[in-house]
C-alpha positions as CSV (number, residue, x, y, z in Angstrom):
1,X,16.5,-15.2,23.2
2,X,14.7,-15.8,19.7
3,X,14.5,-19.0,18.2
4,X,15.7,-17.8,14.4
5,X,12.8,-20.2,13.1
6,X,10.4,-17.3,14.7
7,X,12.3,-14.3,13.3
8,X,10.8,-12.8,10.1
9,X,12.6,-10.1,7.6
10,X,10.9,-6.9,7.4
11,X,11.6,-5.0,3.7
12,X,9.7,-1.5,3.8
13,X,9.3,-0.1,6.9
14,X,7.0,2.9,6.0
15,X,3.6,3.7,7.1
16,X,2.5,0.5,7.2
17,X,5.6,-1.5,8.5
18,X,5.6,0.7,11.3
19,X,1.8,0.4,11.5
20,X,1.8,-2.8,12.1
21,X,5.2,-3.6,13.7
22,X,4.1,-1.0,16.1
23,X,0.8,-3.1,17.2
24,X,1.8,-6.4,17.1
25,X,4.8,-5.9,19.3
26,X,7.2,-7.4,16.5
27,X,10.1,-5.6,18.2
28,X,11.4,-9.1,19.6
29,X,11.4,-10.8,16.4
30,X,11.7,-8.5,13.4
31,X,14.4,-7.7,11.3
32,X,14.8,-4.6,8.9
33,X,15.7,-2.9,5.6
34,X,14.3,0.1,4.2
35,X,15.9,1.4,1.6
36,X,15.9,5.0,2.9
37,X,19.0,4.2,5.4
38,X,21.0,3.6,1.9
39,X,21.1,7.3,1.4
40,X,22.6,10.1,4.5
41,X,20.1,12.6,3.6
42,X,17.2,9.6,5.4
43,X,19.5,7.3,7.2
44,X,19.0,9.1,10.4
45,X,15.3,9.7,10.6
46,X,14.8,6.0,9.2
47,X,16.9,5.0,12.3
48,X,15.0,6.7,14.8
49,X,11.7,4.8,13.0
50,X,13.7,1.3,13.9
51,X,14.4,2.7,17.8
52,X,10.7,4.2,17.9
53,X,9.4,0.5,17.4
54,X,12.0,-1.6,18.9
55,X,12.9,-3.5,15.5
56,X,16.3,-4.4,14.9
57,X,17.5,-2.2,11.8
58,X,19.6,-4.0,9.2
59,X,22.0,-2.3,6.6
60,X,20.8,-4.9,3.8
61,X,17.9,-6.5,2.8
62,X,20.0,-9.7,2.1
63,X,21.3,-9.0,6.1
64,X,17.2,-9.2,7.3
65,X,16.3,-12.2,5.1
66,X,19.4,-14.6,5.9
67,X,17.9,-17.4,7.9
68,X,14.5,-15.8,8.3
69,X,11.2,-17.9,8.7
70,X,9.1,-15.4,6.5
71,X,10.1,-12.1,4.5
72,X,7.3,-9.6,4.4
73,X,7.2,-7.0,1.8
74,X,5.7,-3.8,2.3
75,X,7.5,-1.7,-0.3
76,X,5.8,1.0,-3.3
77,X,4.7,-0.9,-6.1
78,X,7.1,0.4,-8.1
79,X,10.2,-1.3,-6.3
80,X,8.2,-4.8,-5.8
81,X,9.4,-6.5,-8.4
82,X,13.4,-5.8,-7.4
83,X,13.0,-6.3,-3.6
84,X,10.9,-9.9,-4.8
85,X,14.4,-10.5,-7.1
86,X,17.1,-9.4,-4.2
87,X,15.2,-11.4,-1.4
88,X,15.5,-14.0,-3.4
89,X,18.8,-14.2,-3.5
90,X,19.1,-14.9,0.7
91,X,15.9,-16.4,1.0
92,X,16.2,-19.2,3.0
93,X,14.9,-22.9,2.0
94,X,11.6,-23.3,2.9
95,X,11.0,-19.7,4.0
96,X,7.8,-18.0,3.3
97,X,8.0,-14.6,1.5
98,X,4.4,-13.0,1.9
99,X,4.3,-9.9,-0.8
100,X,1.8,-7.3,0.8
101,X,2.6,-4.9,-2.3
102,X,-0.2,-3.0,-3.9
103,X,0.7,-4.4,-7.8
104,X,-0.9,-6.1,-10.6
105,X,-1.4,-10.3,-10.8
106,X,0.8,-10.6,-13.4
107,X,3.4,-8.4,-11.5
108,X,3.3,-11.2,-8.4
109,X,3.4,-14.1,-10.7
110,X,6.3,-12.7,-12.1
111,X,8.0,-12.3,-8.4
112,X,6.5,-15.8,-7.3
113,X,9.0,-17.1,-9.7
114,X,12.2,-15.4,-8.6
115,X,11.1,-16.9,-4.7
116,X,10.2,-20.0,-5.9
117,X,13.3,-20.7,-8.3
118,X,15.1,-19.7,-4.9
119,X,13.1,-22.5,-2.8
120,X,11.7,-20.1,-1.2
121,X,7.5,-20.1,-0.7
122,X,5.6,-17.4,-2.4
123,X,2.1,-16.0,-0.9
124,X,0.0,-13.3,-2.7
125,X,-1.3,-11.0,0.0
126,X,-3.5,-7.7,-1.0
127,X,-4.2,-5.6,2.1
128,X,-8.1,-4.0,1.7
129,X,-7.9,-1.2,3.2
130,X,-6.0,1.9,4.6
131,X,-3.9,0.6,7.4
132,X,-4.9,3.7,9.7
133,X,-6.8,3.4,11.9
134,X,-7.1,-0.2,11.4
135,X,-3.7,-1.6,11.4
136,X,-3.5,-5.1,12.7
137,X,-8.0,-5.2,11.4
138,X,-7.1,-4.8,8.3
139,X,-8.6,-7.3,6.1
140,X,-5.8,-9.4,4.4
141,X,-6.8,-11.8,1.4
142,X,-4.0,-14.6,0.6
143,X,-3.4,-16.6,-2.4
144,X,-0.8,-19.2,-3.3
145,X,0.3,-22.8,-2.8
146,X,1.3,-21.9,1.2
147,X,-1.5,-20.0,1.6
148,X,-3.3,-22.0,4.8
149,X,0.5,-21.7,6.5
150,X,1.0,-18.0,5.6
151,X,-2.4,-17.4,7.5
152,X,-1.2,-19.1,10.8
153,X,1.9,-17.1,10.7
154,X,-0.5,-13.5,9.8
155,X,-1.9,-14.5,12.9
156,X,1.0,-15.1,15.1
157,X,1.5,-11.4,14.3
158,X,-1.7,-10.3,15.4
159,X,-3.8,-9.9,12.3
160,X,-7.3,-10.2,13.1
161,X,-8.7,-10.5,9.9
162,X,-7.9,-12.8,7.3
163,X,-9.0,-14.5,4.5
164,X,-7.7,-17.4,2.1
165,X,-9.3,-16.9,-1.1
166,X,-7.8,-19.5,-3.5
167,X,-4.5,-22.2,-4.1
168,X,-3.1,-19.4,-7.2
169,X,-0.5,-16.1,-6.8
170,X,-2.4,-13.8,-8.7
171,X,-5.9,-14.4,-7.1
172,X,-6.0,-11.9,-4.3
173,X,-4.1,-8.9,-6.5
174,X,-6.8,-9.3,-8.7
175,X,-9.5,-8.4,-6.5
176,X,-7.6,-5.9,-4.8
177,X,-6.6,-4.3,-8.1
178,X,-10.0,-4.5,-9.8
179,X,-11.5,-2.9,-6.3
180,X,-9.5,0.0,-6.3
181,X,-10.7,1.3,-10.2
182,X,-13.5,1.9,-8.3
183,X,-12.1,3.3,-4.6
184,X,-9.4,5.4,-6.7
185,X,-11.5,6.0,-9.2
186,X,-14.0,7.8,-7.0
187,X,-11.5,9.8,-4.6
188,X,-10.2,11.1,-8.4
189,X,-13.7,12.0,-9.4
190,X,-14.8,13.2,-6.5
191,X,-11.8,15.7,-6.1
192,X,-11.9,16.9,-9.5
193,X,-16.3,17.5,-9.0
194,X,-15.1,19.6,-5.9
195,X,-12.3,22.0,-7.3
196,X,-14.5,22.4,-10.6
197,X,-17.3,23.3,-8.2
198,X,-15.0,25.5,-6.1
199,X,-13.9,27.2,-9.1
200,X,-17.3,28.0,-10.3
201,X,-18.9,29.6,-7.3
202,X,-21.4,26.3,-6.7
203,X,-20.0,24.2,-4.3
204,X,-22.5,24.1,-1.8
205,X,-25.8,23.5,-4.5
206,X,-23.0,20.5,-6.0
207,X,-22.5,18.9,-3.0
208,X,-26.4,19.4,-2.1
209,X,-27.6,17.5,-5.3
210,X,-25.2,14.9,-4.9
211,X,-26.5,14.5,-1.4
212,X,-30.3,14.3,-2.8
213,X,-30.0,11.9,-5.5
214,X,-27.6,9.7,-2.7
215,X,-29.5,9.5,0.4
216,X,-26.7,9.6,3.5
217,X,-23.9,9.2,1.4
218,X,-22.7,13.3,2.7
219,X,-20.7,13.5,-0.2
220,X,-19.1,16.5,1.7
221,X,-17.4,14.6,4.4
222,X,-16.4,12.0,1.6
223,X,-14.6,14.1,-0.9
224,X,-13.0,15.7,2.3
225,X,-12.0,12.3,3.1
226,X,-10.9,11.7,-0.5
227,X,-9.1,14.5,-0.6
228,X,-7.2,13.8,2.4
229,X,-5.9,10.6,0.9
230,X,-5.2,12.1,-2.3
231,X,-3.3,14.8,-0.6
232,X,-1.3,12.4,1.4
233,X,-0.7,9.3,-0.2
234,X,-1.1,10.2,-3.9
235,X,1.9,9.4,-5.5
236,X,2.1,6.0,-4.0
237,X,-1.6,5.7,-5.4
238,X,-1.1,6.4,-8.9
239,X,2.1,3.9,-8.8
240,X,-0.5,1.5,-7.5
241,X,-3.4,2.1,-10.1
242,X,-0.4,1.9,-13.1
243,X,-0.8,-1.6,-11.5
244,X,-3.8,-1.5,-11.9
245,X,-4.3,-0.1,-15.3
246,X,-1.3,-3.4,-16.3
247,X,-4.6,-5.5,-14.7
248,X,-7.1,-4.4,-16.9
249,X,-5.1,-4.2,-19.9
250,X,-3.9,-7.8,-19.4
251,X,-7.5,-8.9,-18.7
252,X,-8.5,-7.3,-22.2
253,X,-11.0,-4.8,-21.1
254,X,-9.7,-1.6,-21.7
255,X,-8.2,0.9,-18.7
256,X,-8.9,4.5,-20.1
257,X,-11.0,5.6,-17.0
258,X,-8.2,4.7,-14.8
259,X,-5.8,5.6,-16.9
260,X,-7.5,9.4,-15.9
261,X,-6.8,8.1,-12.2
262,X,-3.4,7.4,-12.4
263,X,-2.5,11.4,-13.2
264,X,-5.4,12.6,-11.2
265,X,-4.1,11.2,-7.8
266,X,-0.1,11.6,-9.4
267,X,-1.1,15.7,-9.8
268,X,-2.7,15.8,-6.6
269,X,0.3,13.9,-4.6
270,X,2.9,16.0,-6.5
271,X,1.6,19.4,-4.6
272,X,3.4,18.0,-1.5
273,X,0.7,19.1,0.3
274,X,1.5,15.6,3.6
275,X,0.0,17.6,6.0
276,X,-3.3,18.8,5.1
277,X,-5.8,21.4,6.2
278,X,-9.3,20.4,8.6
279,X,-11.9,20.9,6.6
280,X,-13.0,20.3,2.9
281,X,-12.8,24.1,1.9
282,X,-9.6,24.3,3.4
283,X,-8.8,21.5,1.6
284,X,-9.6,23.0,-1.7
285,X,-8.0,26.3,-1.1
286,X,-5.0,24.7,0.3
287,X,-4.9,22.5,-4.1
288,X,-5.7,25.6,-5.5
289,X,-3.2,27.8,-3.8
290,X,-0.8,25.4,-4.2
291,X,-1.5,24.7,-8.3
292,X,-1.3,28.6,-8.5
293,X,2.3,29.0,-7.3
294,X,3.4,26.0,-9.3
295,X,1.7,27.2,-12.6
């Protein structure tokens, strides 16, 4: 039997709920809501994700959170700020709500507020880097007033790697945020070099200059890689750099290159393209094909 002061309230349970539910054995202890089981057309298939890892499934985010120790959130940054607003509302006293959500400082500060008017105990954590294959490696930064406590408990569910970086909500965002103008910047770039490239009959010399004047950086294999993400997980990326665009802008130093991120990763994502081809040519033909019969 588990003791309720070791059960913790799961909201999201997509790629990387079920990433790391999945490797830390949380089966015993978690509870879940995902808002997919709201509608018929998902409820099924987001079932069978709760029986695949053993979690208990829960019809409500306020059923998960009631009398939980710690609420982790692992939502789209576009649905943060609500699911920070409802959990409040069940939160218990005392009980830590550790925000893994890809979304801007000001965007936290603004949830950190809602838990902590609640008495509940708010912990800015910003996940740095894919969680496959990594998973439970996955280096975590935490910020906030429970910050030291939030760790012990990251550990307690097998995180390997993690890192306090400072007493204020807002602290960890912001270096996740600012990191990924240049991470999403570059898959953006890199993707828009290739297809131009594709398109004019000069990949290969491309991809050769960019090796010469970057010594073992194969920018082939990378913009395969980038394009991969893109492909994948672009959508969710551009709602995370419009976070990261409200960074910049709130930091006063202007957002217009990742402005051009945001709708480069958004077009790429919207092909639909989730299960992409090996290869980077593939790759390309796959966008281009794609683009055509959209046009």
């Amino acid at each position: 039997m588990t003791d309720s002061s070791d059960i913790i309230a799961v909201i999201g349970f997509g790629e990387a709920g079920q990433t790391f539910a999945s490797a830390g054995g949380w089966a015993r202890r978690a509870r879940v809501y995902d808002r997919l089981t709201d509608a018929a057309a998902t409820r099924e298939a987001k079932g069978a994700d709760y029986a695949r890892t053993g979690v208990q499934g829960c019809d409500t985010a306020a059923e998960a959170v009631a009398g939980a120790a710690a609420v982790v959130a692992l939502v789209t940054a576009d649905q943060a700020p609500a699911v920070a607003v409802e959990a409040a509302r069940s939160i218990a006293p005392g009980a830590l709500y550790l925000d893994l959500n890809s979304v801007a400082p000001e965007t936290k500060r603004a949830a950190a507020r809602a838990v902590e008017a609640a008495g509940g105990h708010y912990v800015d954590v910003a996940v740095m880097s894919p969680v496959q294959p990594a998973a439970l490696a996955s280096p975590l930064l935490l910020s906030g007033a429970k910050a030291e406590e939030a760790a012990t408990l990251l550990a307690s569910l097998g995180f390997s790697k993690i890192r306090v970086v400072g007493p204020q909500v807002g602290r960890a965002s912001s270096i996740k945020m600012i990191r990924s103008v240049m991470i999403k910047g570059l898959e953006a770039l890199s993707a828009e070099c290739v297809l131009a490239a594709s398109e004019a009959g000069v990949l290969d010399e491309v991809v050769a200059s960019l090796d010469a004047s970057w010594p073992g950086a194969d920018w082939g294999k990378r913009a395969d890689y980038n394009l991969d993400r893109m492909m994948v997980h672009g959508l969710r990326r551009s709602a995370e750099m419009e976070e990261v665009v409200r960074t910049l802008d709130d930091l006063g130093v202007g957002s217009d290159m990742s402005r051009g991120t945001m709708a480069r990763q958004a077009a790429v994502g919207a092909l639909g393209l989730k299960a992409p081809p090996q290869g980077l040519i593939a790759k390309i033909a796959a966008l281009i094909q794609k683009r055509a019969k959209a046009a």
